[in-house]
C-alpha positions as CSV (number, residue, x, y, z in Angstrom):
1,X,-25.0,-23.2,25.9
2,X,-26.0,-20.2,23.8
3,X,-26.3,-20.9,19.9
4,X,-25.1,-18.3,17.5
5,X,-27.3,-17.8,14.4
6,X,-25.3,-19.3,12.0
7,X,-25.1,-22.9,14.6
8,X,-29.2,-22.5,14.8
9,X,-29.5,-21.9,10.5
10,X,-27.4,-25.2,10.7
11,X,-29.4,-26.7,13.2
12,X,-32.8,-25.6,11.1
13,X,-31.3,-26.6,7.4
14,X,-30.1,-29.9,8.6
15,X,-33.5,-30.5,10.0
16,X,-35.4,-29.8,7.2
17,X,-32.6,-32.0,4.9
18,X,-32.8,-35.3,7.4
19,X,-36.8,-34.5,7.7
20,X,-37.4,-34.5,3.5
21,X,-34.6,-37.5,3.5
22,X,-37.2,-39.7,6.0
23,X,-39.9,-39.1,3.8
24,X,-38.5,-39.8,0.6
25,X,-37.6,-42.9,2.5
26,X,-40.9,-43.6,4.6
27,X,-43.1,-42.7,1.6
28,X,-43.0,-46.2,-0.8
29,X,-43.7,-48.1,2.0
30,X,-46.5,-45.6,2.7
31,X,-47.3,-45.4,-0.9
32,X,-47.8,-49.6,-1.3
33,X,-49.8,-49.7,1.9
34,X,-52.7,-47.3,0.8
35,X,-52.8,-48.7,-2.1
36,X,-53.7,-52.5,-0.5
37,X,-56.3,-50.8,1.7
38,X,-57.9,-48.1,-0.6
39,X,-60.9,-49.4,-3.5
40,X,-59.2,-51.9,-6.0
41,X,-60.9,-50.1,-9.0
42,X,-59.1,-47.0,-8.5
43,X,-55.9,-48.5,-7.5
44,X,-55.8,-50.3,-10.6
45,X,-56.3,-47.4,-12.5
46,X,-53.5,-45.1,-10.7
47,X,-56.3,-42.7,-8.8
48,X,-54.5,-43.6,-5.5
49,X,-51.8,-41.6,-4.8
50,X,-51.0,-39.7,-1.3
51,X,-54.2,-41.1,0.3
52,X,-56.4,-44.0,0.7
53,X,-59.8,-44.2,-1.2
54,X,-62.7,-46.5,-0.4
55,X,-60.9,-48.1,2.7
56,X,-61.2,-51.9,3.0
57,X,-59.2,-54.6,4.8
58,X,-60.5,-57.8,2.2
59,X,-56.8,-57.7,-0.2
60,X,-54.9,-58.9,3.3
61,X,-58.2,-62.1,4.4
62,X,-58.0,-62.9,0.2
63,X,-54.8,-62.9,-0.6
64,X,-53.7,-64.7,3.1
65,X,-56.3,-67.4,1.4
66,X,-53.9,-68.4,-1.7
67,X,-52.7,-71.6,-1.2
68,X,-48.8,-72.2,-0.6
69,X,-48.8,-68.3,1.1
70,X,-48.9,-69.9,4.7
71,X,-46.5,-72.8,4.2
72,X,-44.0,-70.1,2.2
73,X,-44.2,-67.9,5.8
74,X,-43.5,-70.3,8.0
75,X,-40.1,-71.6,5.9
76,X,-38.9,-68.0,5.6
77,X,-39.6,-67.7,9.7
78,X,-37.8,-70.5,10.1
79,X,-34.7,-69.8,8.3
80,X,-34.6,-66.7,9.2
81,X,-34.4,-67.6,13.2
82,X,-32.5,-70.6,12.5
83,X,-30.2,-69.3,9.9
84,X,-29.7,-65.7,12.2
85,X,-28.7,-67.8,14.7
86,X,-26.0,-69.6,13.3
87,X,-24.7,-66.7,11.6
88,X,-24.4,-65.1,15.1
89,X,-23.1,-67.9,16.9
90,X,-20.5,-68.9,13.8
91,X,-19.3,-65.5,12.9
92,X,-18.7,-64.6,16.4
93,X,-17.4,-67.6,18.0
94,X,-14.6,-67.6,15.3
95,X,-14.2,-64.0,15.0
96,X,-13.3,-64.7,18.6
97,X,-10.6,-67.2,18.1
98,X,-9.1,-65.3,15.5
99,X,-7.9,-62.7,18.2
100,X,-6.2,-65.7,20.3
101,X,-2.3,-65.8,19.5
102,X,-2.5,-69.5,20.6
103,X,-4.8,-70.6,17.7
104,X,-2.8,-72.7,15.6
105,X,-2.6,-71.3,12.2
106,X,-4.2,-68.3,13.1
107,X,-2.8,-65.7,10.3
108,X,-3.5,-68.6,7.5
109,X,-7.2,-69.3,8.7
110,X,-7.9,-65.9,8.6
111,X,-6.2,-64.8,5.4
112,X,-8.2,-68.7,4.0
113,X,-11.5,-66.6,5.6
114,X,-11.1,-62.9,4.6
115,X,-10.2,-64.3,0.6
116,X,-13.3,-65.6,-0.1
117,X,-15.1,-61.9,0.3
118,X,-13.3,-61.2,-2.9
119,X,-13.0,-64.2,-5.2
120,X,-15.8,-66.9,-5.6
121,X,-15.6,-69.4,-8.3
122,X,-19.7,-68.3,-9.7
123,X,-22.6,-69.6,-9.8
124,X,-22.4,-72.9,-11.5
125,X,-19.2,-74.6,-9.4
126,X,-21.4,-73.1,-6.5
127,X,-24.4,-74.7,-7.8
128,X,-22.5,-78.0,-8.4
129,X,-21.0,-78.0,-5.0
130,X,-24.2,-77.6,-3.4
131,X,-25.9,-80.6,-5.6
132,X,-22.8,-82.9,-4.7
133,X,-23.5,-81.8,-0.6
134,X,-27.2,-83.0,-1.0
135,X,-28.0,-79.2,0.0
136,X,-30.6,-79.2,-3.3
137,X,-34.2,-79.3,-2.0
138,X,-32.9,-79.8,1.6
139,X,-33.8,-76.8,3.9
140,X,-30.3,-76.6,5.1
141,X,-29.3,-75.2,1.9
142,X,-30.5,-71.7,3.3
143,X,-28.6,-72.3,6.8
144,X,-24.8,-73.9,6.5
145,X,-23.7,-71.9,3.7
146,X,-24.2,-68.8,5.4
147,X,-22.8,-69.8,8.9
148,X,-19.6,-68.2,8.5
149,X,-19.8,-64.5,7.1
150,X,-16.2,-62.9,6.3
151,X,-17.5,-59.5,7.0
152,X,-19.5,-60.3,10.4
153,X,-16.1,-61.8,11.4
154,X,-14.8,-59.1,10.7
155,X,-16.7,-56.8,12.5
156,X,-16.6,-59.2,16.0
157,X,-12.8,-59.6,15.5
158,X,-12.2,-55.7,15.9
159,X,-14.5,-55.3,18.8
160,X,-13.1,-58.2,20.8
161,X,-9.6,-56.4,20.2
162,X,-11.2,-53.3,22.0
163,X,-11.5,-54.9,24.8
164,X,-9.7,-54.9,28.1
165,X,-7.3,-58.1,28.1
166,X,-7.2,-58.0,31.9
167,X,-11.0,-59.6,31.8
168,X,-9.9,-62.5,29.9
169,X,-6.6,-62.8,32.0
170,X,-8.4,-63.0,35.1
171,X,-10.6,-65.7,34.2
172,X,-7.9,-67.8,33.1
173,X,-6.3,-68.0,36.0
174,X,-9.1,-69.0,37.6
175,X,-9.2,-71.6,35.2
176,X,-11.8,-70.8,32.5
177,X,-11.6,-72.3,29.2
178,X,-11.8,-70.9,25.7
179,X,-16.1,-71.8,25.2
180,X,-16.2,-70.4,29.3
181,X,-14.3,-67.2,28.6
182,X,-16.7,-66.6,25.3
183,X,-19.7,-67.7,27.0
184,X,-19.5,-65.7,30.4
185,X,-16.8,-63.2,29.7
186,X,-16.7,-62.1,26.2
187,X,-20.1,-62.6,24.7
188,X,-22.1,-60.5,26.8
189,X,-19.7,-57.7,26.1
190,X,-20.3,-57.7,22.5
191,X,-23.7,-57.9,22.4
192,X,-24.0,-54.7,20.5
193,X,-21.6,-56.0,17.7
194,X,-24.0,-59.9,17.8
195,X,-27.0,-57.4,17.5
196,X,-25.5,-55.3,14.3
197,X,-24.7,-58.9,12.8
198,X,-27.9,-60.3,13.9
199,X,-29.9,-57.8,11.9
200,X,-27.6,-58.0,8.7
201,X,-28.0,-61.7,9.2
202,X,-32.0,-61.3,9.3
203,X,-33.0,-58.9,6.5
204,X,-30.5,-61.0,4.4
205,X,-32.0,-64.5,4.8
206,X,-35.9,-62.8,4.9
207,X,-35.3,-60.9,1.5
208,X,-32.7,-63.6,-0.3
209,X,-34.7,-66.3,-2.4
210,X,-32.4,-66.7,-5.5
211,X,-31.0,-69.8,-3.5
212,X,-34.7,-71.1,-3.7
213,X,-34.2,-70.5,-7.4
214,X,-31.7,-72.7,-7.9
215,X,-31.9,-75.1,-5.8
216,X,-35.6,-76.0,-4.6
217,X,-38.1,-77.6,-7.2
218,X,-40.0,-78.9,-3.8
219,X,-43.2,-76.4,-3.3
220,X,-42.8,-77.1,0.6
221,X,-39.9,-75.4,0.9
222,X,-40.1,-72.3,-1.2
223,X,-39.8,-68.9,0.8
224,X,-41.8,-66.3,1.2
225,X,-39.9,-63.9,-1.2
226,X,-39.5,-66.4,-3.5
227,X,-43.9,-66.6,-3.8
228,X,-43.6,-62.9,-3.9
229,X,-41.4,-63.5,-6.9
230,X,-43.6,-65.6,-8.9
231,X,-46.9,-63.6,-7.7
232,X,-45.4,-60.8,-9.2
233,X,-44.6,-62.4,-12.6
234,X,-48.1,-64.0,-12.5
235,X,-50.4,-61.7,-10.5
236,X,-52.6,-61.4,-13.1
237,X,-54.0,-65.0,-13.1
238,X,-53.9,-65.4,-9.9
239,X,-56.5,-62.4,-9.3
240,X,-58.7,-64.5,-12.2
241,X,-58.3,-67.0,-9.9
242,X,-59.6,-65.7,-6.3
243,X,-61.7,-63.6,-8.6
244,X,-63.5,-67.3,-10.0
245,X,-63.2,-68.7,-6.4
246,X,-65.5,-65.7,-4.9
247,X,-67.8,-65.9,-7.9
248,X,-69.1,-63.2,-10.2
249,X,-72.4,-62.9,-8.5
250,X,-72.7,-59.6,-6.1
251,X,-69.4,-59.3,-6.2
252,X,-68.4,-56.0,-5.1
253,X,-66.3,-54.3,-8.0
254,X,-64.3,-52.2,-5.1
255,X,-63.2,-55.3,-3.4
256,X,-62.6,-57.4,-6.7
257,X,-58.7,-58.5,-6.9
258,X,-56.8,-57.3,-9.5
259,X,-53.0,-57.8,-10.9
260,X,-52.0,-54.1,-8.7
261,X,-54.2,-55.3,-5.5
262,X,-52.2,-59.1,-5.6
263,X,-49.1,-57.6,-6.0
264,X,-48.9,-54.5,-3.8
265,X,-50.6,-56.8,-0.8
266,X,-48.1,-59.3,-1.2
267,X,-45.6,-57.4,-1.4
268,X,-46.6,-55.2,2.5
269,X,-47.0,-58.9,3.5
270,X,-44.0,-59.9,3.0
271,X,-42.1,-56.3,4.4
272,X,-44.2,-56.1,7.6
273,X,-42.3,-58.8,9.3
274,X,-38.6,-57.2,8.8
275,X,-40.2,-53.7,9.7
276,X,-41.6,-55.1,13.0
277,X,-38.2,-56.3,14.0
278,X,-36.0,-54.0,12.9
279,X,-36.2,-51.3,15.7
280,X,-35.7,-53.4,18.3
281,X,-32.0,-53.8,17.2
282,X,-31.4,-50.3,15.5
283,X,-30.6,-49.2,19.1
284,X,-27.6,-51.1,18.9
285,X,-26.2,-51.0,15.3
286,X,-24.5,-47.8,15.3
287,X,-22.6,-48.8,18.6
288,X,-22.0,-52.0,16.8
289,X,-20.7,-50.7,14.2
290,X,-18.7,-47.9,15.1
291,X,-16.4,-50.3,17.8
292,X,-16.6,-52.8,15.2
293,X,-15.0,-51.0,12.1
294,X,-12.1,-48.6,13.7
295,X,-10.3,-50.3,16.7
296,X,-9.2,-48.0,19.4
């Protein structure tokens, strides 16, 4: 189909608008990795800016060395599989019943659901309630609570709607049952809704660690984000410290930690995981999303 100008000056000045947007966007995550990789001298001293200088891999083998980093890694893996999966399986499975007119106290449950994205009592009752379940330096403080998301239920609710009712029909009369017809009929049609809630589900439990604020005083089971946190408040001991565990003697001055190299390596340590994951469930969130929010 032949363009007119005007459609191809559109076509050009949206390009050039989306192409400066990605790289305002791309560029800090571009900016914090040179700066890990390039001479920790210059770094420290703001010479780094849109290139690296003095290229070296030893911030990612020293810092990978501190102690705690490991054990922090594999907790925020672990809840972050763990606590994406019952997110997923939670929100949808009961975003499912609440499209069933045979649910008893279907209306109220929901209503009792969708509430609580509006009002919560605060911190301390929440903090309370959370000491009183046991949940305080017990890793299943970072799964139960968020089992049951208002929004994701949401979002599944509206896209089960869309669907044909003649699928689920058919079943039944076959005799299928309310876990068969979710299992085999339902779920696999709503995979691109599980995968938009899957990855809101993900990027919150990696990034969240003000939970492990409150509630963890245990070392073993503080997150990743949460190390980040105090690395960042204390990166400039900590450098003294690998600095005094490499010794002063030969050191090379370009590979010596310092507070900007600690913090900046830490930091691409910790957003590398969720970066790696993301696209292989971006191809499903705007489908997700779009049958998810406007029924019809």
């Amino acid at each position: 189909m032949k363009q007119s100008f005007g459609d191809r000056l559109f076509n050009v000045c949206n390009y050039i608008v989306f192409g400066i947007f990605t790289l305002l966007c791309i560029f800090p995550f571009y900016y914090l990795f040179i700066q890990t990789i390039s001479d920790n001298s210059l770094s420290a001293s703001g010479q780094v800016t849109f290139y690296p200088k003095g290229i070296h891999f030893n911030n990612y083998v020293e810092v990978l060395k501190v102690k705690g980093l490991s054990n922090a890694a594999i907790v925020s893996i672990a809840r972050t599989v763990l606590g994406t999966l019952g997110t997923v399986i939670g929100s949808a499975f009961l975003g499912y019943l609440f499209t069933k007119q045979k649910m008893a106290g279907r209306v109220f449950w929901y209503r009792f659901v969708i509430i609580t994205m509006y009002f919560n009592a605060g911190i301390i009752p929440w903090f309370i309630i959370m000491m009183n379940l046991n949940l305080t330096n017990n890793f299943w403080a970072y799964i139960l609570p968020a089992i049951v998301s208002p929004f994701n239920v949401i979002l599944v609710k509206t896209f089960v709607e869309s669907l044909p009712e003649a699928l689920e029909e058919s079943a039944e009369m076959d005799g299928a049952g309310t876990i068969v017809l979710f299992t085999r009929i339902v779920f696999p049609l709503i995979v691109p809704i599980v995968a938009t809630i899957a990855i809101f589900s993900a990027v919150n439990q990696w990034n969240s660690f003000m939970d492990t604020v409150f509630l963890m005083t245990n070392d073993k089971l503080y997150t990743l984000q949460f190390v980040l946190y105090k690395y960042l408040n204390e990166s400039n001991s900590l450098a003294a410290i690998i600095r005094s565990g490499q010794g002063m003697e030969n050191i090379d001055l370009s590979k010596m930690q310092t507070s900007t190299s600690i913090r900046t390596t830490v930091a691409m340590i910790v957003v590398i995981p969720i970066l790696l994951v993301y696209p292989f469930f971006q191809r499903f969130f705007v489908k997700g999303i779009m049958i998810g929010a406007v029924k019809g």
